[in-house]
VEXLO-11683 format. One record per atom (N, C-alpha, C): residue in three letters; x, y, z. Coordinates in steps of 0.2 Angstrom, whole numbers, padded with zeros to 4 digits, always signed. Layout:
ALAXYZ/...
***
This chain:
UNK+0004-0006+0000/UNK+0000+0000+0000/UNK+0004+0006+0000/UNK+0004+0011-0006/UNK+0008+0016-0006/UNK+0004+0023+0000/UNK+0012+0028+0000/UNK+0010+0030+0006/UNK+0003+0035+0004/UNK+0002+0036-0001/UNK-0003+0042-0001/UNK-0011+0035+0000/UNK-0011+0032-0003/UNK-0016+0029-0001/UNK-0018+0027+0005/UNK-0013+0027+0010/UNK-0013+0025+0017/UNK-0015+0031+0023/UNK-0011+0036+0020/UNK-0014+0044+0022/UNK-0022+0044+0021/UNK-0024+0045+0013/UNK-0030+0043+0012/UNK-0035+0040+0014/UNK-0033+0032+0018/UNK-0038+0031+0021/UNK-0039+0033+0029/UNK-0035+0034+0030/UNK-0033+0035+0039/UNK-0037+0044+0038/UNK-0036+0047+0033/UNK-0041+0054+0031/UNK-0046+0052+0032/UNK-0050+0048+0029/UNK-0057+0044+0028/UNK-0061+0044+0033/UNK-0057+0040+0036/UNK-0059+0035+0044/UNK-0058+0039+0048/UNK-0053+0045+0049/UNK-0055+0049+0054/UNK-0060+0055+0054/UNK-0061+0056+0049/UNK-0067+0060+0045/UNK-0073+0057+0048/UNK-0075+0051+0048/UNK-0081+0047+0049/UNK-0081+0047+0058/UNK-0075+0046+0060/UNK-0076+0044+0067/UNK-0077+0050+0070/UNK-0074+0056+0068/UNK-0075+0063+0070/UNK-0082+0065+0070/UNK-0085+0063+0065/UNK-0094+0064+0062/UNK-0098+0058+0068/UNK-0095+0053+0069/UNK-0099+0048+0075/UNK-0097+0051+0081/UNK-0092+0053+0083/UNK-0091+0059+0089/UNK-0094+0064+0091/UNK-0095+0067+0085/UNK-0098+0075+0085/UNK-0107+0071+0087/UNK-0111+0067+0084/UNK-0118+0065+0085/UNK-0117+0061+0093/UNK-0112+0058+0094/UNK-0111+0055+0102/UNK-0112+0059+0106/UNK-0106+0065+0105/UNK-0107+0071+0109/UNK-0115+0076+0111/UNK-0118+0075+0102/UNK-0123+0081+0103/UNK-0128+0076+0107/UNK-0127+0069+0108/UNK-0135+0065+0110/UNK-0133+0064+0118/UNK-0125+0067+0120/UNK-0124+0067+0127/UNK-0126+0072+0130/UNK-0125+0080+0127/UNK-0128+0084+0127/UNK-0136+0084+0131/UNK-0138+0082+0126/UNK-0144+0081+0127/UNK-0150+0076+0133/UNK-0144+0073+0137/UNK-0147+0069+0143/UNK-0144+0075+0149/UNK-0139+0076+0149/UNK-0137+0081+0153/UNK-0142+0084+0158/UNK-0141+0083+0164/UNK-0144+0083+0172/UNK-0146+0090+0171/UNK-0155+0094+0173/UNK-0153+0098+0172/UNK-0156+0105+0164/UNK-0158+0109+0166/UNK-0162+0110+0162/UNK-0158+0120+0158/UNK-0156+0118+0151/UNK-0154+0125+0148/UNK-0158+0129+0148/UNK-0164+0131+0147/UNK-0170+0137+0146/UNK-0169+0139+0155/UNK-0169+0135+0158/UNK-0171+0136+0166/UNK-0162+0141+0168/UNK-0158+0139+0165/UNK-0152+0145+0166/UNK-0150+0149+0162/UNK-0152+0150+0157/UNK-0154+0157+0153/UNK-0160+0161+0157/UNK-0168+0156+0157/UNK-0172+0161+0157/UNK-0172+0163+0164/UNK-0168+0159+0169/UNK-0170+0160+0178/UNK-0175+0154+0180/UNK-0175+0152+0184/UNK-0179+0145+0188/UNK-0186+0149+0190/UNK-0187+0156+0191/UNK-0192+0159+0193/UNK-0197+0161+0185/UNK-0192+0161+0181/UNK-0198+0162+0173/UNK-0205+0159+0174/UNK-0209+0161+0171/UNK-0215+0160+0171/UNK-0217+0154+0166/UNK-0218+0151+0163/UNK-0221+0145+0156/UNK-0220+0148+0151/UNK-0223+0154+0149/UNK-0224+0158+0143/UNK-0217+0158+0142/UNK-0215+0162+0147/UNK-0206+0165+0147/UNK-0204+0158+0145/UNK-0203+0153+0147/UNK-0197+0147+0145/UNK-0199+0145+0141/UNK-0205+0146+0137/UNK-0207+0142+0130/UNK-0207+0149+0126/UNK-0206+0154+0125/UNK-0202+0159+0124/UNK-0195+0159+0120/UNK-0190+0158+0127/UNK-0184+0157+0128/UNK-0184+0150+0124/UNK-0187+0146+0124/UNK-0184+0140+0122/UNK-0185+0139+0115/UNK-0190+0141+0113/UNK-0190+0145+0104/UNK-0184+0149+0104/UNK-0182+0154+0106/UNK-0178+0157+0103/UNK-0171+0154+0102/UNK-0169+0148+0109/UNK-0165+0145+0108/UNK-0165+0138+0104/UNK-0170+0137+0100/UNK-0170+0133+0093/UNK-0174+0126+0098/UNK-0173+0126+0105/UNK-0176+0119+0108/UNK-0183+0116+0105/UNK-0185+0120+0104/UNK-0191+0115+0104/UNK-0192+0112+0096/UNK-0186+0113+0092/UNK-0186+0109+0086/UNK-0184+0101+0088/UNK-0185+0094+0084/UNK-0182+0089+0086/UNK-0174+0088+0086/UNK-0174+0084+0091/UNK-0166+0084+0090/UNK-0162+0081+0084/UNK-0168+0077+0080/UNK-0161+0078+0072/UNK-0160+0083+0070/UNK-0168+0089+0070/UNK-0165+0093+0067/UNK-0162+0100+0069/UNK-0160+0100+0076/UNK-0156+0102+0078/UNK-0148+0102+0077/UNK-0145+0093+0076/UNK-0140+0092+0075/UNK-0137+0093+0069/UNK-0143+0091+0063/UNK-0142+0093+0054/UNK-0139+0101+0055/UNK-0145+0106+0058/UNK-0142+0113+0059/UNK-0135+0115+0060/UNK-0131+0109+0066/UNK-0128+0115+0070/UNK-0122+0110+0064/UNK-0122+0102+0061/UNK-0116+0099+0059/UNK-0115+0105+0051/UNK-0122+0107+0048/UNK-0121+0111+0042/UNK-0118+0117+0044/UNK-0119+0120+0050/UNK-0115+0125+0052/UNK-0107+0123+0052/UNK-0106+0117+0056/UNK-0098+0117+0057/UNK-0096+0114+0050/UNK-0097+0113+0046/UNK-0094+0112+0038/UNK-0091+0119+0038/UNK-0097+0122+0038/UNK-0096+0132+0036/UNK-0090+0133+0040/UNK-0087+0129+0047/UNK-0084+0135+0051/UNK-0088+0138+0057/UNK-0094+0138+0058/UNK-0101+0141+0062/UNK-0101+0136+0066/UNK-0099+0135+0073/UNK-0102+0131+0076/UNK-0106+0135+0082/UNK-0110+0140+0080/UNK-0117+0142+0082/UNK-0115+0149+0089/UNK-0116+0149+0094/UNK-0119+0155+0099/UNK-0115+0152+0104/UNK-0115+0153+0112/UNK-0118+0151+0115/UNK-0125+0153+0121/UNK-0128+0149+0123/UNK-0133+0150+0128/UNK-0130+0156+0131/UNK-0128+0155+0136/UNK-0124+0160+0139/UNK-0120+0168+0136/UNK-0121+0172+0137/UNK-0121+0178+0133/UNK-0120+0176+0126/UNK-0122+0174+0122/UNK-0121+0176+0116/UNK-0116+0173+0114/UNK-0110+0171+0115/UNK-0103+0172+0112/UNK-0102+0166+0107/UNK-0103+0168+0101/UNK-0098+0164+0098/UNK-0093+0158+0099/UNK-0095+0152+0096/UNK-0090+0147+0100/UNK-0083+0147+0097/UNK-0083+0149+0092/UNK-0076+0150+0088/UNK-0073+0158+0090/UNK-0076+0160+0093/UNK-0072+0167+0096/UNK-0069+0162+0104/UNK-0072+0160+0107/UNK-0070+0156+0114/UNK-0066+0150+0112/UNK-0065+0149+0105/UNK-0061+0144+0106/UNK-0055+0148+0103/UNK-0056+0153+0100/UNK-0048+0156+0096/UNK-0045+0161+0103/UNK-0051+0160+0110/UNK-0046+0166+0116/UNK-0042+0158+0117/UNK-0047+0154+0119/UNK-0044+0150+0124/UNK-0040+0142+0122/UNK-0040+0141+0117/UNK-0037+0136+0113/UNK-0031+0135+0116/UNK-0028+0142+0112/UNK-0019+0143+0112/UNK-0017+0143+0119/UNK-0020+0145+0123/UNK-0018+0143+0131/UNK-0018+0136+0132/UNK-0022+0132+0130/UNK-0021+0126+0131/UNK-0015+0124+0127/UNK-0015+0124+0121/UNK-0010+0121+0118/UNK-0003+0125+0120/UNK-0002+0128+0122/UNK+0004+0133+0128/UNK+0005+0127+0133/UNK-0001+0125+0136/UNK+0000+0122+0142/UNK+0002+0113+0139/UNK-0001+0112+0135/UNK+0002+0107+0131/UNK+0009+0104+0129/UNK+0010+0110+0127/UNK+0019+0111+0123/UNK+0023+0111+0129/UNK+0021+0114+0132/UNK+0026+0116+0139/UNK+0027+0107+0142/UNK+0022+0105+0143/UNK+0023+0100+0147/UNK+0027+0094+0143/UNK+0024+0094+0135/UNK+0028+0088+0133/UNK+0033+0088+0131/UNK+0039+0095+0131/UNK+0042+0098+0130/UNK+0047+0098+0135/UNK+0044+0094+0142/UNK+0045+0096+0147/UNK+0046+0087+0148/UNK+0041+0082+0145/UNK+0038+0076+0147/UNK+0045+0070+0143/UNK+0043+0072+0137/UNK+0046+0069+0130/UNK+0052+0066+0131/UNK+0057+0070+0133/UNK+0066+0068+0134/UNK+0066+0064+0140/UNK+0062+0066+0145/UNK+0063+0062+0151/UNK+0059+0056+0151/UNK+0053+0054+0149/UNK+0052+0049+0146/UNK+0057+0045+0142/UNK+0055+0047+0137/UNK+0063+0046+0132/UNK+0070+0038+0135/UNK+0072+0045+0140/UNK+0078+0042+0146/UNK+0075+0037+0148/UNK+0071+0037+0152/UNK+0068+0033+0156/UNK+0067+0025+0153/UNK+0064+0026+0147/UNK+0062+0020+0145/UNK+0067+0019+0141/UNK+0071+0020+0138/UNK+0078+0018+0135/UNK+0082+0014+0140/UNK+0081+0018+0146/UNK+0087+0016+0151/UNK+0082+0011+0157/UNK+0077+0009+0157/UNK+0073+0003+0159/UNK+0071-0002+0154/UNK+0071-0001+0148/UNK+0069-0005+0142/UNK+0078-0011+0140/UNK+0084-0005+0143/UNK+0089-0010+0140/UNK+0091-0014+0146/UNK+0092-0009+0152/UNK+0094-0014+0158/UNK+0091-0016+0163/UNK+0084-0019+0164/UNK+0079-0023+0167/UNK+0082-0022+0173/UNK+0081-0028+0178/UNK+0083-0029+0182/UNK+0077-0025+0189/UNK+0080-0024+0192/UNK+0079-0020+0200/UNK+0078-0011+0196/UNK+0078-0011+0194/UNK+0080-0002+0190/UNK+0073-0004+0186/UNK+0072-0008+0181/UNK+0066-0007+0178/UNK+0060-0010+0183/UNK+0062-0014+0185/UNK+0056-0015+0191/UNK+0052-0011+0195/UNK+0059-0007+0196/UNK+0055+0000+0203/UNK+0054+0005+0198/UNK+0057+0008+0193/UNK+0055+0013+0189/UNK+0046+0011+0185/UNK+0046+0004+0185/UNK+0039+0000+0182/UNK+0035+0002+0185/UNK+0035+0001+0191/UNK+0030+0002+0199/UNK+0030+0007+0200/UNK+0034+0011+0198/UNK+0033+0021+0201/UNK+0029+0022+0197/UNK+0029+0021+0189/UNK+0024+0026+0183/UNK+0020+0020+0183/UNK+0016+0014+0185/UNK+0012+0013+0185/UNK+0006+0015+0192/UNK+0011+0017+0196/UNK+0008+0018+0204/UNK+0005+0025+0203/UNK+0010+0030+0198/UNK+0008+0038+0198/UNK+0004+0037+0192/UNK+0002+0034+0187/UNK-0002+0034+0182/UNK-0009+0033+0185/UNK-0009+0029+0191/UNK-0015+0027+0191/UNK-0019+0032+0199/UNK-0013+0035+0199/UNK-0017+0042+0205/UNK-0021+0048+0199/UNK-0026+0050+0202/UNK-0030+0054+0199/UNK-0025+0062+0198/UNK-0028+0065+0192/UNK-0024+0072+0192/UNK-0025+0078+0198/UNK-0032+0075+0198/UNK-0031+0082+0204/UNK-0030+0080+0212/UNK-0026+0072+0212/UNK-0023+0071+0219/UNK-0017+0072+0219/UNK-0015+0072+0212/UNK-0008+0075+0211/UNK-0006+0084+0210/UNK-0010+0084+0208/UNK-0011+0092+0207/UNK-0010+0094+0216/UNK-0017+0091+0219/UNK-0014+0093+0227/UNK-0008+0093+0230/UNK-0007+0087+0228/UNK+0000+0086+0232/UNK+0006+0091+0233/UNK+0006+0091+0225/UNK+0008+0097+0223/UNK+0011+0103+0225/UNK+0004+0107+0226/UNK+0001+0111+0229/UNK+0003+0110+0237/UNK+0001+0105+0240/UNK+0004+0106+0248/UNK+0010+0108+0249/UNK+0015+0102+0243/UNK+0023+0103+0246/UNK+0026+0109+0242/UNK+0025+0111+0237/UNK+0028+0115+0233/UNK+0025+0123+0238/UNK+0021+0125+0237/UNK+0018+0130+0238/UNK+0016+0131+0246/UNK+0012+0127+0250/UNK+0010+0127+0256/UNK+0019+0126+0261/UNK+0019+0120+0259/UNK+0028+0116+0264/UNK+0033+0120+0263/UNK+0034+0120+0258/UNK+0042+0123+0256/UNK+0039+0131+0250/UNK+0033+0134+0251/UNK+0032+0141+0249/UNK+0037+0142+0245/UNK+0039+0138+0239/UNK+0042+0141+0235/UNK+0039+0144+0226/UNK+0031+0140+0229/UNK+0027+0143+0225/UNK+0022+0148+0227/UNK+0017+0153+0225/UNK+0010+0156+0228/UNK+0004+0151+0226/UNK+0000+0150+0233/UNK-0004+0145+0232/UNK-0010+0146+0227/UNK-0009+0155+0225/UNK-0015+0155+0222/UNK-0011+0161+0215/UNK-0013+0160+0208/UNK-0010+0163+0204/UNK-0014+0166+0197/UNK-0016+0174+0199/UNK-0022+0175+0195/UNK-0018+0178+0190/UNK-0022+0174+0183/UNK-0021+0178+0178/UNK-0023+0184+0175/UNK-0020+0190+0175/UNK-0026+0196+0172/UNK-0031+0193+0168/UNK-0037+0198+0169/UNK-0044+0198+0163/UNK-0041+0200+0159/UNK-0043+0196+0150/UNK-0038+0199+0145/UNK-0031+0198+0142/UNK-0029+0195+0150/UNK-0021+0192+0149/UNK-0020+0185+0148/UNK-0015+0182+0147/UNK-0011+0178+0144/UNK-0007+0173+0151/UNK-0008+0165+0151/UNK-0001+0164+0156/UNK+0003+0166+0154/UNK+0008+0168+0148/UNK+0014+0171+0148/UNK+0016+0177+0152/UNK+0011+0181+0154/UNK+0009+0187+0158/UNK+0012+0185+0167/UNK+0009+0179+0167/UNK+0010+0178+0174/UNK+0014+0170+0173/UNK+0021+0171+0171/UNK+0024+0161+0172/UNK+0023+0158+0175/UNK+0024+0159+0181/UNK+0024+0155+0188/UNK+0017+0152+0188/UNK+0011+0155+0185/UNK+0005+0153+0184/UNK+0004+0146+0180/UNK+0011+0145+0176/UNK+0012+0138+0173/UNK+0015+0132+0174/UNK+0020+0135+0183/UNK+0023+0130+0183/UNK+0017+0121+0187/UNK+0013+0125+0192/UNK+0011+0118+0196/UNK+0006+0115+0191/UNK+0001+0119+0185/UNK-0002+0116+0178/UNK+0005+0110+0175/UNK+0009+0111+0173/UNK+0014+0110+0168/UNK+0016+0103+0173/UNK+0018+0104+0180/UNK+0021+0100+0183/UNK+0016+0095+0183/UNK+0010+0094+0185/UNK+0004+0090+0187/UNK+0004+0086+0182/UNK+0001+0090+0174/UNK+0002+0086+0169/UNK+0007+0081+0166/UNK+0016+0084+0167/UNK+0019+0081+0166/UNK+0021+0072+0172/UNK+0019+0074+0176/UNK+0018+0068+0181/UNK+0015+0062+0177/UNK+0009+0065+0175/UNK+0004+0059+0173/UNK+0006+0059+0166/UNK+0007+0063+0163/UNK+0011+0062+0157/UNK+0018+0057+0156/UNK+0022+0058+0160/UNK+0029+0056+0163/UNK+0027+0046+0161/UNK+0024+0045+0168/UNK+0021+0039+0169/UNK+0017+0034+0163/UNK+0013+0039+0162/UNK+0011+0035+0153/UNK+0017+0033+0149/UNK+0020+0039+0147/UNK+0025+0037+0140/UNK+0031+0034+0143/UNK+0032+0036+0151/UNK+0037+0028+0151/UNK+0038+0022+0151/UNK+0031+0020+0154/UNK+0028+0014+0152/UNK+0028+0012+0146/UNK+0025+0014+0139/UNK+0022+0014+0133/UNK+0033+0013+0129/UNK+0035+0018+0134/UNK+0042+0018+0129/UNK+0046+0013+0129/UNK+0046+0011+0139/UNK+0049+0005+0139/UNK+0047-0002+0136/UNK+0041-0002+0135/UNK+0037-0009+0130/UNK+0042-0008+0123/UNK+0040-0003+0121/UNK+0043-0003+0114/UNK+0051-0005+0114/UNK+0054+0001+0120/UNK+0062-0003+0119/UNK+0064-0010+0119/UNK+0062-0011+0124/UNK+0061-0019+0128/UNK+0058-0023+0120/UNK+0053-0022+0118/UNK+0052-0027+0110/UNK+0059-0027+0107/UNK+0060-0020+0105/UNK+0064-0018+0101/UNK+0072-0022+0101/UNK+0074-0024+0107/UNK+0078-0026+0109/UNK+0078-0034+0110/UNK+0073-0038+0110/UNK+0071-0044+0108/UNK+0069-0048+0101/UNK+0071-0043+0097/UNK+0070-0044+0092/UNK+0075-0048+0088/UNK+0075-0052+0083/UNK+0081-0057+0080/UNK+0086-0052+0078/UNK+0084-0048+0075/UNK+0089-0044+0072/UNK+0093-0039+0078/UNK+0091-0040+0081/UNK+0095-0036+0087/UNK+0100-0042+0089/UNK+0096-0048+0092/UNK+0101-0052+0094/UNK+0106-0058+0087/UNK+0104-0054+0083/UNK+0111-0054+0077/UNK+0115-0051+0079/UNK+0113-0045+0080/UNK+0120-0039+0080/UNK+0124-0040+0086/UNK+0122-0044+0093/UNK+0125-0045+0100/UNK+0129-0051+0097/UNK+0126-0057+0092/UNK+0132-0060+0091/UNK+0138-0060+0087/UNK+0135-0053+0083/UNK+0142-0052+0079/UNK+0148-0045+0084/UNK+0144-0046+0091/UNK+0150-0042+0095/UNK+0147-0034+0096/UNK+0140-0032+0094/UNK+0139-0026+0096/UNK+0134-0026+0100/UNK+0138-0019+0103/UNK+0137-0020+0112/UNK+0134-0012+0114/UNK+0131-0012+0120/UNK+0131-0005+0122/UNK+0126+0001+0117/UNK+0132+0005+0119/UNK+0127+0011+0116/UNK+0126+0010+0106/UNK+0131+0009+0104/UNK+0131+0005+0098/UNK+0126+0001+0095/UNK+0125-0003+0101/UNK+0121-0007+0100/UNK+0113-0004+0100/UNK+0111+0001+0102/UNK+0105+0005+0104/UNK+0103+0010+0101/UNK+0110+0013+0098/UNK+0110+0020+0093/UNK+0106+0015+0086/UNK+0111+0010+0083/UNK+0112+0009+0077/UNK+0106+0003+0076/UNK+0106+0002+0081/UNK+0101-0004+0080/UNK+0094-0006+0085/UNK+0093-0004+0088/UNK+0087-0002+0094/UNK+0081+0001+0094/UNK+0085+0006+0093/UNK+0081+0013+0092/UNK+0079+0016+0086/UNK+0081+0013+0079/UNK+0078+0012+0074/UNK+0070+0008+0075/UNK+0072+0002+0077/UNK+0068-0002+0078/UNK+0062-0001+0082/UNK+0064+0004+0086/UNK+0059+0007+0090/UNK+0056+0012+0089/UNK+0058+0016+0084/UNK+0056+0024+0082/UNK+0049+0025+0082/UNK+0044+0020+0078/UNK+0040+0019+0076/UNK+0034+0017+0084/UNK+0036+0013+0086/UNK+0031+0013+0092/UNK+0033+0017+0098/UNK+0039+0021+0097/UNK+0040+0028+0102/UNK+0034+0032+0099/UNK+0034+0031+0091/UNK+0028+0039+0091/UNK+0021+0039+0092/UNK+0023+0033+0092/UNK+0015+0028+0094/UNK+0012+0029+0100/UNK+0018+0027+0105/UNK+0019+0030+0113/UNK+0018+0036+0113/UNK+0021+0041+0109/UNK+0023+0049+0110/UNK+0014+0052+0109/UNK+0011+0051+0103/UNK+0004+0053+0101/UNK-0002+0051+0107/UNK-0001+0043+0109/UNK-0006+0042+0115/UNK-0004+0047+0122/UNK+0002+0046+0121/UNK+0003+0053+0127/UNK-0001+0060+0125/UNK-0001+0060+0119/UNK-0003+0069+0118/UNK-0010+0067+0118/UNK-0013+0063+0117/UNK-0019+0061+0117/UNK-0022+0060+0126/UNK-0016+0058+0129/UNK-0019+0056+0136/UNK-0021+0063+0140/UNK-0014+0068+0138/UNK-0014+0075+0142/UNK-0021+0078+0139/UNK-0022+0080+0134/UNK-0029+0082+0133/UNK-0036+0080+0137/UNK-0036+0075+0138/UNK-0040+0071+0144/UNK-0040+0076+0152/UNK-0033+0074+0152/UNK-0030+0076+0158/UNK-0029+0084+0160/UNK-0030+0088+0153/UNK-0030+0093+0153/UNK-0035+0096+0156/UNK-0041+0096+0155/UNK-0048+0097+0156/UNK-0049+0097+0166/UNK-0046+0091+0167/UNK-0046+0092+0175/UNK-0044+0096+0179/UNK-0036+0096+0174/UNK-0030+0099+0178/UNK-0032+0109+0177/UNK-0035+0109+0171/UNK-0036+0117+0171/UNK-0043+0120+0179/UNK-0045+0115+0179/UNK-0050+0115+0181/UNK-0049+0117+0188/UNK-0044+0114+0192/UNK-0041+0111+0198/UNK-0037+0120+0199/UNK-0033+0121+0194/UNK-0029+0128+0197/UNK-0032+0135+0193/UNK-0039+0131+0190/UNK-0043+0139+0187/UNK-0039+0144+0182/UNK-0036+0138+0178/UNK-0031+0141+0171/UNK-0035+0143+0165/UNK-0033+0149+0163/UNK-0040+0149+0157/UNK-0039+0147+0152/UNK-0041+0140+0151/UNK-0040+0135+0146/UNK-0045+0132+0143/UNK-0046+0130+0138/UNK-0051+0126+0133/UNK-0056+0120+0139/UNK-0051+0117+0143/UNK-0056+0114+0146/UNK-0058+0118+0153/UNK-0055+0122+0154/UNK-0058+0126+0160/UNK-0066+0128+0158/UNK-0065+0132+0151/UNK-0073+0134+0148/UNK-0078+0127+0147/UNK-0075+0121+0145/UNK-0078+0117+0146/UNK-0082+0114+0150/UNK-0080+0115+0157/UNK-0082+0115+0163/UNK-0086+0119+0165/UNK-0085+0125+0165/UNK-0092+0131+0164/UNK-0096+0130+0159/UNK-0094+0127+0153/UNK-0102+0128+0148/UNK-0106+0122+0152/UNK-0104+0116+0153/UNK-0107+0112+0155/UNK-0112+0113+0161/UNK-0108+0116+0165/UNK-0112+0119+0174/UNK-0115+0124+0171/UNK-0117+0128+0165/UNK-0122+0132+0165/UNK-0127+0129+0159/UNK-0125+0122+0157/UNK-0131+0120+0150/UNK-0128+0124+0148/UNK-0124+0125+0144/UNK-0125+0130+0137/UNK-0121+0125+0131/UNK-0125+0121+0129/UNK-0127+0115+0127/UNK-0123+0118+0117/UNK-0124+0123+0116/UNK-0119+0122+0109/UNK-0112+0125+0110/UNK-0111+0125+0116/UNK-0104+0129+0117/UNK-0100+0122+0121/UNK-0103+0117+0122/UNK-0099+0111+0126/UNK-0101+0109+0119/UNK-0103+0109+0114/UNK-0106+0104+0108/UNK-0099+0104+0103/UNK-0097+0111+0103/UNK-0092+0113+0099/UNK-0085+0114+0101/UNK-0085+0114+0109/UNK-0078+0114+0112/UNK-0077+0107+0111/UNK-0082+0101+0114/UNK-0081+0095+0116/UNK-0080+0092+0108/UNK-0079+0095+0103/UNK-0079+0092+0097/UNK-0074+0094+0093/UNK-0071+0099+0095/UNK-0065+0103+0092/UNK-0061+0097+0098/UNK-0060+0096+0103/UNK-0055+0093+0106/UNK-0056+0087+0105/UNK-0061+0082+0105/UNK-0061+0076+0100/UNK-0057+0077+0093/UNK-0059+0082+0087/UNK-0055+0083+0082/UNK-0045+0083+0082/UNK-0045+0086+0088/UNK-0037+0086+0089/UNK-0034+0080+0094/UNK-0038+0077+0094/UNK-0037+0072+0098/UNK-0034+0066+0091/UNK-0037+0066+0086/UNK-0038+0062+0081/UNK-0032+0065+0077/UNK-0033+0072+0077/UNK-0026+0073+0073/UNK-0022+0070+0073/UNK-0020+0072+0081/UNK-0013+0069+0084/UNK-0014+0062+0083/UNK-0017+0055+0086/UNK-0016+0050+0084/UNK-0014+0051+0076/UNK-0019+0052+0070/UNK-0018+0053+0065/UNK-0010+0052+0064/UNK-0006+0058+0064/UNK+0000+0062+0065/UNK+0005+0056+0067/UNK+0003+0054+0072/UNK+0007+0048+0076/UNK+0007+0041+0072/UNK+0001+0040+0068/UNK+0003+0034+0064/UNK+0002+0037+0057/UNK+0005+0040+0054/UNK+0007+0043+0048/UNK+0015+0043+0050/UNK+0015+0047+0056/UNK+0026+0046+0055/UNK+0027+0037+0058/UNK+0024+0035+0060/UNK+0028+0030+0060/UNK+0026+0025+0055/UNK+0022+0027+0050/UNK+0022+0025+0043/UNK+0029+0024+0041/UNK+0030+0033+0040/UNK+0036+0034+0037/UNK+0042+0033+0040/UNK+0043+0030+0046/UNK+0048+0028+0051/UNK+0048+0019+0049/UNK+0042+0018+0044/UNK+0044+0012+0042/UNK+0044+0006+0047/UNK+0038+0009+0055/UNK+0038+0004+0059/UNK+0034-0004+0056/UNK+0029-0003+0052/UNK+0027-0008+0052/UNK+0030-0012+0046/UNK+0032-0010+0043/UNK+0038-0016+0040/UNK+0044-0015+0042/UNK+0047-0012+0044/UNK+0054-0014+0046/UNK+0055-0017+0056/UNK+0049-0017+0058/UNK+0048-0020+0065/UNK+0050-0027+0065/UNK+0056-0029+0067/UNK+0056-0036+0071/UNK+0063-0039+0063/UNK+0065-0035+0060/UNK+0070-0035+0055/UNK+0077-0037+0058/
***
């Protein structure tokens, strides 16, 4: 299969899965605990007023035909209002996106070498070293973000006051504006980040190095770091990116909590308030733009390891 036909279809299928997403999303939407006319109109509205309100807010059409509506919009670019003053979902996602993907880059920027290390250097020398290193990222994988984020917070900030336990960003402004306001986000995320792609990277080395072609090269005398540049790591390339994208895909997930936890103004921070006020095409639109880059990035991750030649050149 040449590579553009393989692109091609992996465009396809994510295209379709992104359209079974987006109809997932809008039918979740819709069960939602909790009523949007009653937080627009006030709980005190009369019946006129929220049959009113609920016209105007398109509710009382059926729900296919509200989701044909809002998908014909998002073809266009228009992914509708929201409830909640009016705003544009595409103006709240053009403030608040790049914040997030700020806080994204930082951490894997931050995650990626040291993962990297880590499973390179657990993957080749087993033992008591990968055993405890094994048990560390699988113990801190499976603590929740925001127990980690706590923790955090106690000893960084509360114990040792080398942070401010509280870090407001101006109205208007940018984390860039206030740093410090990215160290405990960045660190949180990377923990749980850290823990996954060690894991994920040490599998792959560890294959990688069990592999016949590998243990050709030890019998013709290549040892060490030699053995790992030339021949290991090659072989590995391929489900490192594999590892690298489920990570970027994991932080997204992760993301959404952790903004939440120290009140960063990020894509899922608004996520969290569209939710808590019903404002049912603003969580419709965010929760769908972050499924789409969720799919990228896998996308992305299995395109280079296309080209990295992991699935035919794995096990050579």
């Amino acid at each position: 299969m040449s590579l553009i036909v393989f692109v091609g279809r992996r465009l396809v299928g994510a295209a379709v899965l992104l359209v079974v997403l987006s109809a997932v999303i809008f039918a979740a939407t819709a069960v939602l605990p909790g009523d949007a006319v009653s937080a627009v109109a006030g709980v005190d509205a009369s019946e006129a007023q929220r049959a009113e309100v609920r016209a105007e807010l398109g509710l009382d059409r059926p729900a296919a035909a509200r989701y044909a509506a809002w998908a014909a919009g998002a073809v266009r670019g228009d992914l509708g209002h929201g409830f909640v003053g009016d705003r544009p979902v595409t103006d709240v996602l053009a403030t608040r996106l790049p914040n997030s993907l700020l806080l994204a880059g930082l951490t894997l920027a931050v995650t990626a070498p040291l993962a990297a290390l880590l499973g390179l250097w657990t993957g080749l020398r087993g033992g008591g070293a990968d055993r405890f290193v094994s048990t560390a990222a699988q113990i801190l994988a499976a603590v929740p973000e925001f127990v980690v984020a706590a923790l955090l917070v106690a000893v960084l900030a509360v114990w040792l006051e080398l942070l401010p336990r509280v870090s407001v960003i101006p109205l208007g402004g940018t984390p860039l504006d206030v740093p410090h306001a990215l160290i405990l986000p960045v660190l949180t995320l990377g923990a749980v980040g850290l823990a996954v792609a060690t894991r994920l990277l040490r599998v792959s080395v560890a294959d990688a190095a069990a592999t016949p072609y590998c243990e050709a090269a030890r019998l013709n005398g290549v040892r060490g770091v030699r053995l790992a540049v030339r021949h290991i790591l090659p072989n590995a390339a391929g489900p490192a990116v594999h590892a690298l994208a489920l990570t970027t895909g994991a932080l997204v997930g992760s993301a959404v909590v952790v903004e939440n936890v120290f009140d960063y103004p990020g894509i899922g921070r608004e996520l969290q308030l569209a939710v808590a006020a019903r404002d049912i095409p603003m969580v419709q639109g965010i929760a769908t733009v972050l499924a789409g880059v969720m799919l990228a990035v896998l996308l992305t991750g299995d395109i280079c390891a296309r080209l990295l030649g992991a699935r035919e050149g794995h096990g050579r």
